[in-house]
Biotite code that builds the C-alpha atoms (Angstrom):
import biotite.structure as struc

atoms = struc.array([
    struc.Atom([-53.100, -35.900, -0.348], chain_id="A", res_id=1, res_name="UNK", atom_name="CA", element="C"),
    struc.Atom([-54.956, -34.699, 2.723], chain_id="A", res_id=2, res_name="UNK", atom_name="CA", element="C"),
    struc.Atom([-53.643, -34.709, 6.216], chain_id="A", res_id=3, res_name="UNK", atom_name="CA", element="C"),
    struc.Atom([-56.808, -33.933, 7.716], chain_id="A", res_id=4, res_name="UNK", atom_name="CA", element="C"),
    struc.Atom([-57.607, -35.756, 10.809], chain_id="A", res_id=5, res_name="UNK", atom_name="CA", element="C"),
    struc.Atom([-54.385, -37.454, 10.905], chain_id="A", res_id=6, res_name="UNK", atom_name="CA", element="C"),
    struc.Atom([-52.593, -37.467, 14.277], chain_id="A", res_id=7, res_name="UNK", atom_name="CA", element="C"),
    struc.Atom([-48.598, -36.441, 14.509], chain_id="A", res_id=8, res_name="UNK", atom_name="CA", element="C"),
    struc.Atom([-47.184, -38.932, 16.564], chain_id="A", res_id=9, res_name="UNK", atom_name="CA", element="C"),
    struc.Atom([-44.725, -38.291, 19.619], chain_id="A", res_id=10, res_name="UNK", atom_name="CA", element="C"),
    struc.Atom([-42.133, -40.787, 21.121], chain_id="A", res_id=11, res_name="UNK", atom_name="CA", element="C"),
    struc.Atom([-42.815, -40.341, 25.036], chain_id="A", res_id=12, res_name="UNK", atom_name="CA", element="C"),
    struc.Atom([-39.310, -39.319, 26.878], chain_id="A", res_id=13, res_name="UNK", atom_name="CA", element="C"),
    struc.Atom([-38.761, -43.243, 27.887], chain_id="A", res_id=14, res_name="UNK", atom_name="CA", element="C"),
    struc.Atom([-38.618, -44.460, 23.843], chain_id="A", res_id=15, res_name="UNK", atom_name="CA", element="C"),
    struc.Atom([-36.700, -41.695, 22.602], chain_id="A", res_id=16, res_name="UNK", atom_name="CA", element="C"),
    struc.Atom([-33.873, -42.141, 25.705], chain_id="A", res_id=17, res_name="UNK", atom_name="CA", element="C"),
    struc.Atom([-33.956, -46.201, 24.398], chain_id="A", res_id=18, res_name="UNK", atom_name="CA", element="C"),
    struc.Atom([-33.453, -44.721, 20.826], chain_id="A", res_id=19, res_name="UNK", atom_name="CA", element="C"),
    struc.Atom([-30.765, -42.580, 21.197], chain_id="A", res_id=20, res_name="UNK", atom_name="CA", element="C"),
    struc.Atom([-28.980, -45.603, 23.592], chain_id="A", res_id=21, res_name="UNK", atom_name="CA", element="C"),
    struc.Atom([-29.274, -47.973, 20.707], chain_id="A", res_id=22, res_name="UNK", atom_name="CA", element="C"),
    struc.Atom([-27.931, -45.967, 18.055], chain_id="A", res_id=23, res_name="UNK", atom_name="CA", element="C"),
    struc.Atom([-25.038, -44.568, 20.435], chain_id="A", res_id=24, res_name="UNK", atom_name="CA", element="C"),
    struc.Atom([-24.170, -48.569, 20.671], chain_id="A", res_id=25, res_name="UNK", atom_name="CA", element="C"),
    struc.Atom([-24.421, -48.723, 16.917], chain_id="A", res_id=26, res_name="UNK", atom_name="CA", element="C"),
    struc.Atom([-21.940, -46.594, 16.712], chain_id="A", res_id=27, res_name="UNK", atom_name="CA", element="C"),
    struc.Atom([-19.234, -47.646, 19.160], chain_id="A", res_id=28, res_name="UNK", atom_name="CA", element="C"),
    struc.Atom([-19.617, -51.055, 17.777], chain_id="A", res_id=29, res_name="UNK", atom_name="CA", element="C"),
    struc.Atom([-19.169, -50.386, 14.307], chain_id="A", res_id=30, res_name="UNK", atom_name="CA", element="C"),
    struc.Atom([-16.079, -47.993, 14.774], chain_id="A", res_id=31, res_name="UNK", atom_name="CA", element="C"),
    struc.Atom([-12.568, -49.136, 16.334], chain_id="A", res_id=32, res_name="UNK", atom_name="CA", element="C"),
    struc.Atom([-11.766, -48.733, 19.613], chain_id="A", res_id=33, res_name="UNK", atom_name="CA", element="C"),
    struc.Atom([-9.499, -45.925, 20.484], chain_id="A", res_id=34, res_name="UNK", atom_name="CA", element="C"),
    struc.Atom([-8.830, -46.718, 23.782], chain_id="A", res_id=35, res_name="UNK", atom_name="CA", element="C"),
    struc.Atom([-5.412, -48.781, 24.372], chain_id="A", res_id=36, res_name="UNK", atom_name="CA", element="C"),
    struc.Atom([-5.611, -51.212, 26.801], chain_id="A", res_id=37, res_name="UNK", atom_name="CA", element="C"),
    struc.Atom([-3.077, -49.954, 28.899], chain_id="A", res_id=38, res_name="UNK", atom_name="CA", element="C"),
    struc.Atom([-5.108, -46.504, 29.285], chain_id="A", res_id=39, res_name="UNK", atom_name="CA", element="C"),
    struc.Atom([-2.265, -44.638, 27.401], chain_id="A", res_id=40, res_name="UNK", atom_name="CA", element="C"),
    struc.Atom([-3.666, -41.461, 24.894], chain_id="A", res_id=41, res_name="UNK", atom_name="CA", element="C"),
    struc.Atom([-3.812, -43.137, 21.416], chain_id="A", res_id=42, res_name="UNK", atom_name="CA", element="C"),
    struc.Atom([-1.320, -42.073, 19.194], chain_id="A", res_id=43, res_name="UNK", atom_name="CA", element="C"),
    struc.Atom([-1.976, -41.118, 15.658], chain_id="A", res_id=44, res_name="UNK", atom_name="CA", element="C"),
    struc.Atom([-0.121, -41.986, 12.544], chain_id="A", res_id=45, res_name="UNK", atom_name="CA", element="C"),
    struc.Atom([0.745, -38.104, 10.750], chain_id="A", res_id=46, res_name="UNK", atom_name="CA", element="C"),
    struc.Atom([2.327, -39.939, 7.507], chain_id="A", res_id=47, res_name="UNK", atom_name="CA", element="C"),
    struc.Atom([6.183, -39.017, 6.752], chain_id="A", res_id=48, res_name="UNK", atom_name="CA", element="C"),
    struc.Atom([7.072, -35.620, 7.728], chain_id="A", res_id=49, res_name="UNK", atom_name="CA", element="C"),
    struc.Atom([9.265, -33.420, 6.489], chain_id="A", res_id=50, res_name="UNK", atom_name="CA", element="C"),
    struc.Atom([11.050, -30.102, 7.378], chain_id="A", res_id=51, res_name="UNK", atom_name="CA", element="C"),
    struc.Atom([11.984, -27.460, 4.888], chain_id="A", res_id=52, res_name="UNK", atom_name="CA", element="C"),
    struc.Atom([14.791, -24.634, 4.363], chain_id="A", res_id=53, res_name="UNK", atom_name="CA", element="C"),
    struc.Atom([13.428, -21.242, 4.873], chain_id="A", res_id=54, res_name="UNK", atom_name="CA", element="C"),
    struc.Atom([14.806, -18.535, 2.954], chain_id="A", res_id=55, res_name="UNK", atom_name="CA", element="C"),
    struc.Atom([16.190, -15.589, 4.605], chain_id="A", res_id=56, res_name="UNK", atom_name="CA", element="C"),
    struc.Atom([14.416, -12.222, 5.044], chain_id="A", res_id=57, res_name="UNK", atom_name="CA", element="C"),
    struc.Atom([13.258, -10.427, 1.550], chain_id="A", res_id=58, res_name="UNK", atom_name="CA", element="C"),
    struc.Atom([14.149, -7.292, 0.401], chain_id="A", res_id=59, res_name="UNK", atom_name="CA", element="C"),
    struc.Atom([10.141, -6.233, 0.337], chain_id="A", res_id=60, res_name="UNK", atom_name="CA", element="C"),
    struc.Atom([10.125, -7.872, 4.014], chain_id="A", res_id=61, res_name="UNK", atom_name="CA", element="C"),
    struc.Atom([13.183, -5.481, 5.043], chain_id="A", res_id=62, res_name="UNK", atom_name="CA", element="C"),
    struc.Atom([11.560, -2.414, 3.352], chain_id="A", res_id=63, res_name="UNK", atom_name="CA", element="C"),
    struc.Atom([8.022, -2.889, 5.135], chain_id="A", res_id=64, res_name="UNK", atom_name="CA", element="C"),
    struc.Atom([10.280, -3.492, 8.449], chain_id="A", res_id=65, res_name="UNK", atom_name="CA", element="C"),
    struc.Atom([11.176, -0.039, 8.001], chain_id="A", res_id=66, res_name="UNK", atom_name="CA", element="C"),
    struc.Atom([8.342, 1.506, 6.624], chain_id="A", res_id=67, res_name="UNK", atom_name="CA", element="C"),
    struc.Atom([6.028, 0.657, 9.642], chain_id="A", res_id=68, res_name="UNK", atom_name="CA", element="C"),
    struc.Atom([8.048, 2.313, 12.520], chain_id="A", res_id=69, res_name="UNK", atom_name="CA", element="C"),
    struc.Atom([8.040, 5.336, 10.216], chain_id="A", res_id=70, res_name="UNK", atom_name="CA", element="C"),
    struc.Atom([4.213, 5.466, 9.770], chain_id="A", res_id=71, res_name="UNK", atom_name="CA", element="C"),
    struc.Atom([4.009, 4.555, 13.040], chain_id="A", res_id=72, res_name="UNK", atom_name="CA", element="C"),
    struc.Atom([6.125, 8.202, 13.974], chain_id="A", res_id=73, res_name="UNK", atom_name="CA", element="C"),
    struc.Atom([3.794, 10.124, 11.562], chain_id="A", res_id=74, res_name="UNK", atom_name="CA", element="C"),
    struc.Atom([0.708, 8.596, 13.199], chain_id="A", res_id=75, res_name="UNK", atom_name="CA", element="C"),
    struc.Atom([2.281, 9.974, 16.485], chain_id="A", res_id=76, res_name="UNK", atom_name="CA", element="C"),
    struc.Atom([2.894, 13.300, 14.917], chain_id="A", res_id=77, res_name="UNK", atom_name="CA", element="C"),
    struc.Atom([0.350, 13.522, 13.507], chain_id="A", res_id=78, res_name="UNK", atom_name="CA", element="C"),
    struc.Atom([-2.305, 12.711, 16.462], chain_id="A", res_id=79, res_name="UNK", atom_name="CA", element="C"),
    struc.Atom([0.147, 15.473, 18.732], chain_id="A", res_id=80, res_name="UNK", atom_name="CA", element="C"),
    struc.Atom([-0.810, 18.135, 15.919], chain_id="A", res_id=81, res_name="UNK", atom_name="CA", element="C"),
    struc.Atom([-4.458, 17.539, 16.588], chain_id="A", res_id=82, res_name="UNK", atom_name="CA", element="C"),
    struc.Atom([-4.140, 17.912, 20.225], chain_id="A", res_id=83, res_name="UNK", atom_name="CA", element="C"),
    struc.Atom([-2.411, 20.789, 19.992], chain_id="A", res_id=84, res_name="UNK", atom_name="CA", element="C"),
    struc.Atom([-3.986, 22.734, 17.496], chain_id="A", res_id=85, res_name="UNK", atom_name="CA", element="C"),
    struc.Atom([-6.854, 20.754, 15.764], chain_id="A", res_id=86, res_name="UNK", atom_name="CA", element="C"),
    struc.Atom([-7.404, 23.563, 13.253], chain_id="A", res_id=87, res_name="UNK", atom_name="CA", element="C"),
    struc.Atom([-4.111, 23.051, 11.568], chain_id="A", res_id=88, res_name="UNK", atom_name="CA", element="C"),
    struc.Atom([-5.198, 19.615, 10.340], chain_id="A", res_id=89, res_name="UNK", atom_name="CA", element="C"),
    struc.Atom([-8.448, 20.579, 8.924], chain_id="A", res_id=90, res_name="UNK", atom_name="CA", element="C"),
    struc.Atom([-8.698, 19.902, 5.422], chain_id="A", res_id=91, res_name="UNK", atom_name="CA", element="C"),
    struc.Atom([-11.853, 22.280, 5.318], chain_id="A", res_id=92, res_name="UNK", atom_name="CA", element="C"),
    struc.Atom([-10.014, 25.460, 7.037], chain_id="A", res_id=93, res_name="UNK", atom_name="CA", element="C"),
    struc.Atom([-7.876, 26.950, 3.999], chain_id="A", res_id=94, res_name="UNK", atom_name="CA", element="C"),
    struc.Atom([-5.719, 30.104, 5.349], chain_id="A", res_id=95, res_name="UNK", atom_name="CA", element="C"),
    struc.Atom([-6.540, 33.210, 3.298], chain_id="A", res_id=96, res_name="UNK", atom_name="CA", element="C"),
    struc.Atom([-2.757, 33.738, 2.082], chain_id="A", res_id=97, res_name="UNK", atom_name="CA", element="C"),
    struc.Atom([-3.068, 30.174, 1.164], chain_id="A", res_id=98, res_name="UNK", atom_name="CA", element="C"),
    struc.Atom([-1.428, 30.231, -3.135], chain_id="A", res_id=99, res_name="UNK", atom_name="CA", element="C"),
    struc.Atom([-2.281, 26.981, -3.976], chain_id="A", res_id=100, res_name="UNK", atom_name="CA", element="C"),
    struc.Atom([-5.436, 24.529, -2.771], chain_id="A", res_id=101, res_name="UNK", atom_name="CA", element="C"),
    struc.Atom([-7.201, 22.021, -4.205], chain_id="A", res_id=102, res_name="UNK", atom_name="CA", element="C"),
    struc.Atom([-11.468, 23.028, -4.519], chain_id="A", res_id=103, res_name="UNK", atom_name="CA", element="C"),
    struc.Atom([-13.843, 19.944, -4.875], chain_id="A", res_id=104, res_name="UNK", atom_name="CA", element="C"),
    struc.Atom([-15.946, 21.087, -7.314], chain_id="A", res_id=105, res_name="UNK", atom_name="CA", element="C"),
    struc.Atom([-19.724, 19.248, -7.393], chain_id="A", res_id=106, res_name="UNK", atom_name="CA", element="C"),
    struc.Atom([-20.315, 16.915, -10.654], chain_id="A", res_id=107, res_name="UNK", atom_name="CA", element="C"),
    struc.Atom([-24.084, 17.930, -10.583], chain_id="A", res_id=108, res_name="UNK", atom_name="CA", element="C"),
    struc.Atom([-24.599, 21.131, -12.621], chain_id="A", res_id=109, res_name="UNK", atom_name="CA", element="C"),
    struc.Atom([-27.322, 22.640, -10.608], chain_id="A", res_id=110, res_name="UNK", atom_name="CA", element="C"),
    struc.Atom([-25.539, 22.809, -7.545], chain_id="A", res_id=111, res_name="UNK", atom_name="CA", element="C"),
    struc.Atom([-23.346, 25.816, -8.105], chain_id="A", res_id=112, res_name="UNK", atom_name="CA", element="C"),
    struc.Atom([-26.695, 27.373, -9.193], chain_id="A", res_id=113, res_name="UNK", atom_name="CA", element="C"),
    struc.Atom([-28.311, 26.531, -5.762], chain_id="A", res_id=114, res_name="UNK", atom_name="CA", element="C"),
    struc.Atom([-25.288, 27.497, -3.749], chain_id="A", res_id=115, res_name="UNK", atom_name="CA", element="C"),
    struc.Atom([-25.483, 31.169, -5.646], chain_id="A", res_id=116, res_name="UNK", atom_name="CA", element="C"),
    struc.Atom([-28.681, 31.904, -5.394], chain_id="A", res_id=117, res_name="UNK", atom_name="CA", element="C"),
])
């Protein structure tokens, strides 16, 4: 199935406007009006609606309520800490009469070989 020589064809600006018009008509003619006729908004029909209890506050919900202001206090400590003194929250600085730490040791076995050479 060869194309060659065939021409794509183009509605001019005049057509397509006339298109567009008649299929704009279509469409308001085939759908109901939803203007009133006294120019009031149309109202719309939402089915039967209902309203329902709410139960009070949760246990959980009263917990987290008290939990947040407290991280929120940490987060405040925390960030004056670093102001003052940024070395004090470095996880990488480990003070020499430190008794216990915890050492991240490297899963690949020729790394300690590479760092002690």
């Amino acid at each position: 199935m060869s194309h060659f020589g065939s021409k794509l064809e183009v509605e001019d600006e005049e057509n397509r406007q006339q298109r567009i018009g008649n299929l704009l008509e279509q469409l308001n003619s085939s759908s109901p009006s939803r203007n009133t006729s006294d120019g009031a908004p149309p109202t719309f029909d939402f089915g039967e609606r209902k309203t329902y209890a709410v139960d009070p506050p949760s246990e959980l919900l009263a917990r987290i309520q008290d939990f947040l202001p407290r991280l929120k206090e940490e987060n405040d400590s925390l960030a004056q800490r670093i102001r003052d003194n940024p070395s004090s929250v470095d996880i990488e600085n480990i003070e020499e009469d430190a008794e216990q730490y915890i050492e991240m040791a490297s899963p690949n076995p020729n790394h300690s070989k590479t760092q002690n050479s």
